[in-house]
Backbone atoms as SQL, in Angstrom:
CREATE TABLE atoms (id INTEGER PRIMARY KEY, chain TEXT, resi INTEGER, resn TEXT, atom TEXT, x REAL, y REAL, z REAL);
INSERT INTO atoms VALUES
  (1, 'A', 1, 'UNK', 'N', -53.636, -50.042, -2.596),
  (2, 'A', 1, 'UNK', 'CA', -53.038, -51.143, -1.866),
  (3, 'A', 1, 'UNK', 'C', -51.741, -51.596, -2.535),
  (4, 'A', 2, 'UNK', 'N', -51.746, -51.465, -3.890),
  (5, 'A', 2, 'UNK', 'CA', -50.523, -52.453, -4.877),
  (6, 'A', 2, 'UNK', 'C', -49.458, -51.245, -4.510),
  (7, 'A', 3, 'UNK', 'N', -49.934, -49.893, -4.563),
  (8, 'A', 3, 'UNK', 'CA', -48.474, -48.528, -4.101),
  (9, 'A', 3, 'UNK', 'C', -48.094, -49.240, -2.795),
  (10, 'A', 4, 'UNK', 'N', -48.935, -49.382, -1.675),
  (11, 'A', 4, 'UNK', 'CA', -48.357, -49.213, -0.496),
  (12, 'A', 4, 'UNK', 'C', -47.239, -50.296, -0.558),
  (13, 'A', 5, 'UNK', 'N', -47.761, -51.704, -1.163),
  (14, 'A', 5, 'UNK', 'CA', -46.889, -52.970, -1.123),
  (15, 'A', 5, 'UNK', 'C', -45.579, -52.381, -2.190),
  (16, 'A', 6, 'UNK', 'N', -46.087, -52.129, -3.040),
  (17, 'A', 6, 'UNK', 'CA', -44.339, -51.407, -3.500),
  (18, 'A', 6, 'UNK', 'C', -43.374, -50.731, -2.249),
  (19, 'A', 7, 'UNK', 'N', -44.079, -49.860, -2.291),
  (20, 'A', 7, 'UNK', 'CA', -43.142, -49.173, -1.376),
  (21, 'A', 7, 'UNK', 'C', -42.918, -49.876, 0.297),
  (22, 'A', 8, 'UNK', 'N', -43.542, -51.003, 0.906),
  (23, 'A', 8, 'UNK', 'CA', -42.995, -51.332, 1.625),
  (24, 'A', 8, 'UNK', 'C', -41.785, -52.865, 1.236),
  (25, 'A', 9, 'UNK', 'N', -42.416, -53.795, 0.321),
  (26, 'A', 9, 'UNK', 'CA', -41.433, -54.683, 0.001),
  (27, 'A', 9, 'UNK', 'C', -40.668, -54.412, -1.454),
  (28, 'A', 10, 'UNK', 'N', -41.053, -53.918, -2.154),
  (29, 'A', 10, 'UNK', 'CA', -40.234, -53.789, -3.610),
  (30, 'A', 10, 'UNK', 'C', -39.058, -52.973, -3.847),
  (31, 'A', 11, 'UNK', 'N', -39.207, -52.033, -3.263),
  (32, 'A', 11, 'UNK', 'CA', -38.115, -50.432, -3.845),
  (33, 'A', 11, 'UNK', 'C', -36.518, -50.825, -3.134),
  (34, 'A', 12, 'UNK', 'N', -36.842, -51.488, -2.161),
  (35, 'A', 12, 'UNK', 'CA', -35.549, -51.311, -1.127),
  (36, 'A', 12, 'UNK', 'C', -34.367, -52.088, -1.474),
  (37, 'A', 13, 'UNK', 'N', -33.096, -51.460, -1.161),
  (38, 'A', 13, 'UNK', 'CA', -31.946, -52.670, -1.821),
  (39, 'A', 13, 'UNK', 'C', -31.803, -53.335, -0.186),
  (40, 'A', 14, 'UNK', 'N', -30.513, -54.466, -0.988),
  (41, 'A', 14, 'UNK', 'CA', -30.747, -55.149, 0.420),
  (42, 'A', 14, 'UNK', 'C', -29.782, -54.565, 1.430),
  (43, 'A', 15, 'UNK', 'N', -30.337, -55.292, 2.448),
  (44, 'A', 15, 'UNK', 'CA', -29.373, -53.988, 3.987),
  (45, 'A', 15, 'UNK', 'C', -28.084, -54.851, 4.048),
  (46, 'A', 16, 'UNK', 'N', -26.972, -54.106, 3.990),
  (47, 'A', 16, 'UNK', 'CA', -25.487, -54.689, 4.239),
  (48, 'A', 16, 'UNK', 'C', -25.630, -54.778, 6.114),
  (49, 'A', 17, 'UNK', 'N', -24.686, -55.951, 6.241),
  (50, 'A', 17, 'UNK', 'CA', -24.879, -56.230, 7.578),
  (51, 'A', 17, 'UNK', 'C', -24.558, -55.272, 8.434),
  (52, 'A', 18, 'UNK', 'N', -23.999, -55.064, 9.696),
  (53, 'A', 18, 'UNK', 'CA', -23.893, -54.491, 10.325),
  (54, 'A', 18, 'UNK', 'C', -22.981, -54.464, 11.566),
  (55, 'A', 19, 'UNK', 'N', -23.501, -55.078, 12.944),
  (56, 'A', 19, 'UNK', 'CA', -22.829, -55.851, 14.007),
  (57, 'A', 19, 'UNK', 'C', -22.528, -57.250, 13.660),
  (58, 'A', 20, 'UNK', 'N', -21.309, -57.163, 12.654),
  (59, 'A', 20, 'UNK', 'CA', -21.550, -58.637, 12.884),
  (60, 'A', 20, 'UNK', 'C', -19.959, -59.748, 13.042),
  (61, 'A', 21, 'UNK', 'N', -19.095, -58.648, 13.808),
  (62, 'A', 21, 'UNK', 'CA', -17.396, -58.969, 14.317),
  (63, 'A', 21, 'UNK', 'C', -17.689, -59.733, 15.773),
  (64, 'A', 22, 'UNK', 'N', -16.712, -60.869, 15.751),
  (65, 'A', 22, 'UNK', 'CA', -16.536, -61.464, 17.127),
  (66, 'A', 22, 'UNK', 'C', -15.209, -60.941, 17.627),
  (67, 'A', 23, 'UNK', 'N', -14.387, -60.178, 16.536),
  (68, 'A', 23, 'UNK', 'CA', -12.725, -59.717, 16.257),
  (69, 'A', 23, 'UNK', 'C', -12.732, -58.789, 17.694),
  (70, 'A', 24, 'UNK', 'N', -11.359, -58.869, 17.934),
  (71, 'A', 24, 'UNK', 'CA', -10.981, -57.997, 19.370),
  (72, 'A', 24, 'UNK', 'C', -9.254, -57.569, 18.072),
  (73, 'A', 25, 'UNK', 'N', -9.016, -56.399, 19.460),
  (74, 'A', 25, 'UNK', 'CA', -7.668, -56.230, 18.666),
  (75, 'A', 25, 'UNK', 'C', -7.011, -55.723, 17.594),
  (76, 'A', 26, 'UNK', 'N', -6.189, -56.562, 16.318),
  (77, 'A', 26, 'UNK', 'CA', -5.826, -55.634, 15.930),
  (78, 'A', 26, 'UNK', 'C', -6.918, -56.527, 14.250),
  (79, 'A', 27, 'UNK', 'N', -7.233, -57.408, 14.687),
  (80, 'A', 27, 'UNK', 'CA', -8.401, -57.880, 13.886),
  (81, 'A', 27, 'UNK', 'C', -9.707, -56.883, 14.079),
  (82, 'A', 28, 'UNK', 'N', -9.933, -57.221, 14.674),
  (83, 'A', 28, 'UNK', 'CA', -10.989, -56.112, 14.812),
  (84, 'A', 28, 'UNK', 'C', -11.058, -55.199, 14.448),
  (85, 'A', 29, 'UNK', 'N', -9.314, -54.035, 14.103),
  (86, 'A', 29, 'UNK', 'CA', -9.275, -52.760, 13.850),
  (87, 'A', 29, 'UNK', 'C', -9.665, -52.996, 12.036),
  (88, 'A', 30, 'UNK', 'N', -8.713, -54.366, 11.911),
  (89, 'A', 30, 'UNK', 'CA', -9.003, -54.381, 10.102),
  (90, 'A', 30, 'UNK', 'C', -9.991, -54.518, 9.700),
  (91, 'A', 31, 'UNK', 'N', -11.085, -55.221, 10.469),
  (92, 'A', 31, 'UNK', 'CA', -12.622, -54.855, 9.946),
  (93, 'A', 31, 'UNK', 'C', -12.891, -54.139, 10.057),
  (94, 'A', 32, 'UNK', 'N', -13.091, -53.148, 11.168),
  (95, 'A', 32, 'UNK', 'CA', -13.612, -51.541, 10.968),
  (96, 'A', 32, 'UNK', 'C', -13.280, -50.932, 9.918),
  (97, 'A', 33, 'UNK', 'N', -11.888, -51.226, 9.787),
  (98, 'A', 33, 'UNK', 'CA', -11.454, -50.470, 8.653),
  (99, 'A', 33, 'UNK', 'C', -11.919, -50.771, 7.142),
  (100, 'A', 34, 'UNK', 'N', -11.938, -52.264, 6.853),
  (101, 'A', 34, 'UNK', 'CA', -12.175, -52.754, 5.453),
  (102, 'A', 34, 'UNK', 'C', -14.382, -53.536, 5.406),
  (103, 'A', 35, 'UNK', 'N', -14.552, -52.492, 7.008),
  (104, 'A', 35, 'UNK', 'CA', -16.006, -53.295, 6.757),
  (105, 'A', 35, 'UNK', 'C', -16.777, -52.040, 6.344),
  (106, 'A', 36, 'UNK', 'N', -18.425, -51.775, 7.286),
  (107, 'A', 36, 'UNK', 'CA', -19.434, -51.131, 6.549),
  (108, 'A', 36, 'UNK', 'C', -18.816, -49.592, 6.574),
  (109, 'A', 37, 'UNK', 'N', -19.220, -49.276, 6.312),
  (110, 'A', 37, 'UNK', 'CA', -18.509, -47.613, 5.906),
  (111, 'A', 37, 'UNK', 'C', -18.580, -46.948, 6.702),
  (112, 'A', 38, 'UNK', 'N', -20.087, -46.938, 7.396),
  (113, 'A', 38, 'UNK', 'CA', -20.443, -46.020, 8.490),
  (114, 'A', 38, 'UNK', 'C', -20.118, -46.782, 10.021),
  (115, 'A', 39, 'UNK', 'N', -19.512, -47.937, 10.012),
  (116, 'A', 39, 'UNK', 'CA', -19.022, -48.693, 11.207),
  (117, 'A', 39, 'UNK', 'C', -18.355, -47.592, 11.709),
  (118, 'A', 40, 'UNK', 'N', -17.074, -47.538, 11.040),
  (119, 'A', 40, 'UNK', 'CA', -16.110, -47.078, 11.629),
  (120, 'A', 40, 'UNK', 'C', -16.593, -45.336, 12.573),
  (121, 'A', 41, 'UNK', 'N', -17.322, -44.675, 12.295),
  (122, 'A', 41, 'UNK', 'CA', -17.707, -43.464, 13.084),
  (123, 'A', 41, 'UNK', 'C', -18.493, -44.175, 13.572),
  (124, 'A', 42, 'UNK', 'N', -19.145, -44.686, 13.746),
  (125, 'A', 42, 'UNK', 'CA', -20.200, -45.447, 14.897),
  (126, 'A', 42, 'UNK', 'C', -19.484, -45.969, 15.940),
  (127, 'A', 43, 'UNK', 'N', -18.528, -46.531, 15.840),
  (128, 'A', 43, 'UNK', 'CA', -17.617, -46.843, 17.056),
  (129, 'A', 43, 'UNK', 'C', -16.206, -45.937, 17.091),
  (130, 'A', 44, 'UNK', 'N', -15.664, -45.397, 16.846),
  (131, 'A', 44, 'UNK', 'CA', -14.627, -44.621, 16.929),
  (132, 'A', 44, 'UNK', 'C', -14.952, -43.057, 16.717),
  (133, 'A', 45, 'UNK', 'N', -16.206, -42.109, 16.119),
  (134, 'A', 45, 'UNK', 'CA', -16.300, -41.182, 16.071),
  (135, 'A', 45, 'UNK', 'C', -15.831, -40.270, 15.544),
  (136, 'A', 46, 'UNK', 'N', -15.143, -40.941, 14.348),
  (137, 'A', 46, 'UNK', 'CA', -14.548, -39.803, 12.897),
  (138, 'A', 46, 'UNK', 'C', -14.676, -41.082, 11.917),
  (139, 'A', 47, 'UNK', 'N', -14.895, -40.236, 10.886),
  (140, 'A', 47, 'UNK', 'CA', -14.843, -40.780, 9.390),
  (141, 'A', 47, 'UNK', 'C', -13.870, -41.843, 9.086),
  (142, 'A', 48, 'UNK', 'N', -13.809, -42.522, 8.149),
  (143, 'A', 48, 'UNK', 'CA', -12.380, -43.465, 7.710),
  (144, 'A', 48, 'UNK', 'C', -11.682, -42.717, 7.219),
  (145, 'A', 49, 'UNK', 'N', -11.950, -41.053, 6.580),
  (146, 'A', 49, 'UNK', 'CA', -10.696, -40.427, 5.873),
  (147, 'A', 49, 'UNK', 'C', -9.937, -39.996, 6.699),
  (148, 'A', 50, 'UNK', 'N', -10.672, -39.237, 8.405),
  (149, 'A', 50, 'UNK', 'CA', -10.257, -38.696, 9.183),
  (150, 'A', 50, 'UNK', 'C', -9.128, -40.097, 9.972),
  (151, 'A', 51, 'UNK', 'N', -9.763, -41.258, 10.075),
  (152, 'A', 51, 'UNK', 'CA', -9.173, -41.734, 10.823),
  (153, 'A', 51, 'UNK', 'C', -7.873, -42.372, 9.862),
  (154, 'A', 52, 'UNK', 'N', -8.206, -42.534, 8.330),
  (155, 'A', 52, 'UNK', 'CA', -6.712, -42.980, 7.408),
  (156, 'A', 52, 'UNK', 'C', -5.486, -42.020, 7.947),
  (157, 'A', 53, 'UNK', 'N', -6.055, -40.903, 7.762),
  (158, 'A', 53, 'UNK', 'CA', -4.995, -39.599, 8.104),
  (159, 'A', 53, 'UNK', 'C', -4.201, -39.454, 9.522),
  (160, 'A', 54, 'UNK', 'N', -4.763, -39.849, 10.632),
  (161, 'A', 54, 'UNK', 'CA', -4.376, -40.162, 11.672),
  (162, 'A', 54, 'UNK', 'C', -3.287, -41.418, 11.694),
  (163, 'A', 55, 'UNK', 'N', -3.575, -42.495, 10.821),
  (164, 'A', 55, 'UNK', 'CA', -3.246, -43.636, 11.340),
  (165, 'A', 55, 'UNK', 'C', -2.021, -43.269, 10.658),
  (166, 'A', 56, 'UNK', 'N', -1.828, -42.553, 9.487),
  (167, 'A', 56, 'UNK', 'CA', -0.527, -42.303, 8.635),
  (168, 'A', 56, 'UNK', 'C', 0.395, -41.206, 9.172),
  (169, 'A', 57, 'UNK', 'N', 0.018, -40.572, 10.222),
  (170, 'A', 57, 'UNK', 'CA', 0.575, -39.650, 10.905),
  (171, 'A', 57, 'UNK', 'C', 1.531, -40.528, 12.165),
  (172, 'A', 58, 'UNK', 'N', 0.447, -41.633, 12.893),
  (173, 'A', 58, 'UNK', 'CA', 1.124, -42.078, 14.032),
  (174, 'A', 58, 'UNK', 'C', 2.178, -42.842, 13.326),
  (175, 'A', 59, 'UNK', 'N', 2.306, -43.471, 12.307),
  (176, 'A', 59, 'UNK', 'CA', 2.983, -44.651, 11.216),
  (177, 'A', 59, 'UNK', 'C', 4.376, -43.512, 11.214),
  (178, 'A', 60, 'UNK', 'N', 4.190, -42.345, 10.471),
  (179, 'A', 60, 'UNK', 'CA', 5.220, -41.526, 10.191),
  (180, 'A', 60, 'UNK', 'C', 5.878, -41.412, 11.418),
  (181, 'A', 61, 'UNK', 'N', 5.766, -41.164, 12.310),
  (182, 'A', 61, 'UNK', 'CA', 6.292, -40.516, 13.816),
  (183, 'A', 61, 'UNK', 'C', 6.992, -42.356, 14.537),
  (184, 'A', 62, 'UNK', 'N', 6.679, -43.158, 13.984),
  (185, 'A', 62, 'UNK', 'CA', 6.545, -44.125, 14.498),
  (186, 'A', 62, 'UNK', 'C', 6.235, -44.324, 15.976),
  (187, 'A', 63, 'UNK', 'N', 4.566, -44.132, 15.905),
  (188, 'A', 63, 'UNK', 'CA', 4.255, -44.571, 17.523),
  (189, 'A', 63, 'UNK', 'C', 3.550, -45.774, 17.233),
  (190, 'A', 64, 'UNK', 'N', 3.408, -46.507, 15.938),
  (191, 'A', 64, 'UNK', 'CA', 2.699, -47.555, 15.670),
  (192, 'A', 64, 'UNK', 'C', 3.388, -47.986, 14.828),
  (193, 'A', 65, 'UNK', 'N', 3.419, -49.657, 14.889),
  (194, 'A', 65, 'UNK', 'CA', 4.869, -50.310, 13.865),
  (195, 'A', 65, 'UNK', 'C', 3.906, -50.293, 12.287),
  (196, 'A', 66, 'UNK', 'N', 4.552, -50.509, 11.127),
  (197, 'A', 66, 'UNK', 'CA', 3.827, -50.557, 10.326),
  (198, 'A', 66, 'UNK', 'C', 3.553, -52.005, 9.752);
């Protein structure tokens, strides 16, 4: 009984939040960017390295102001 209670309340770290932006825009983009790690492919569908690399590409070309 004392294993099972370990392993259901003891071992675990705590859960970083998750859904938790009211942000639209270009707020919104800076939390994706500076929030949970795995946000950003959960709603946009590439990595943050994939999407850093993109964003420094449109910046260079200037299709996005910096």
């Amino acid at each position: 009984m004392a294993y099972h209670y370990q392993l259901l309340f003891v071992n675990h770290t705590a859960p970083i939040p998750y859904h938790t932006s009211i942000f639209t825009g270009q707020a919104g983009m800076l939390e994706l960017i500076n929030g949970h790690p795995d946000q950003i492919h959960t709603c946009l569908g590439v990595n943050h390295n994939t999407f850093n690399g993109l964003l420094q590409t449109l910046l260079h070309h200037g299709v996005v102001p910096s």
